[in-house]
N, C-alpha and C positions, 0 to 999 in steps of 0.2 A: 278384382282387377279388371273386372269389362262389367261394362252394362249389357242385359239381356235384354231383348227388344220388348218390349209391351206384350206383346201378347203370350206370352208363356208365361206372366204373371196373370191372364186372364186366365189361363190354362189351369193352372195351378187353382184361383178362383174357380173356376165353373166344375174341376174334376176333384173338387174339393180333396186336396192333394196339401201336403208340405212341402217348405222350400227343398228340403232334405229330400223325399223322393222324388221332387221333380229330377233335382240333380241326379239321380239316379236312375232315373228310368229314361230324361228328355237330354238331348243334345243342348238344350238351352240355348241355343244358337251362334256356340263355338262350332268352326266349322271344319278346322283340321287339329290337332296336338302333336307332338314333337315330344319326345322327351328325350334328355341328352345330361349330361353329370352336368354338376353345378358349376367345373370350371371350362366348360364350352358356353353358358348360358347366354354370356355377356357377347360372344361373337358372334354368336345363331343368332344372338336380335340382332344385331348392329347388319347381319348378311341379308337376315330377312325385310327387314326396314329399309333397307337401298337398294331390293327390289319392289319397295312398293306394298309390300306387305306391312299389316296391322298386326303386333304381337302384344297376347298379352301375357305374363308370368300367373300360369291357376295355381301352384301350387309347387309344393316337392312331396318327395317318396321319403318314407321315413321306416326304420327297422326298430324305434319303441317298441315296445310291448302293449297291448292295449289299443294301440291307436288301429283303427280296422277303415275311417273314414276321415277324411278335415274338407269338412264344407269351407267353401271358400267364395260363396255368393251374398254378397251384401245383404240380402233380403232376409235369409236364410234364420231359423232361428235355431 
């Protein structure tokens, strides 16, 4: 749901790293998160976007069983 800038895909190249621990160890160049239940989601953009603010939706929180991670970076395999 965002693009990473260039170079933490170089990052990832040169520390011969995966998309997956990149996500894990680098900020990727998200630069604040917010999380808030799913029926504020729609407002938190809509506040944050007419201040000027860029949001992007990474993800949600899930209580499955099993699930311990969801990449959510395009590149990512």
């Amino acid at each position: 749901s965002w693009t990473p800038h260039p170079v933490f895909r170089w990052l990832i190249s040169a520390g011969n790293m995966t998309a997956t621990e990149a996500l894990r160890t680098l900020n990727c160049g998200i630069g604040m998160t917010l999380v808030c239940s799913a029926d504020a989601a729609e407002d938190l953009t809509a506040l944050l976007t007419g201040m000027g603010e860029t949001v992007a939706r990474l993800g949600h929180v899930t209580d499955d069983p099993g699930v311990a991670y969801v990449n959510a970076w395009p590149a990512a395999e």
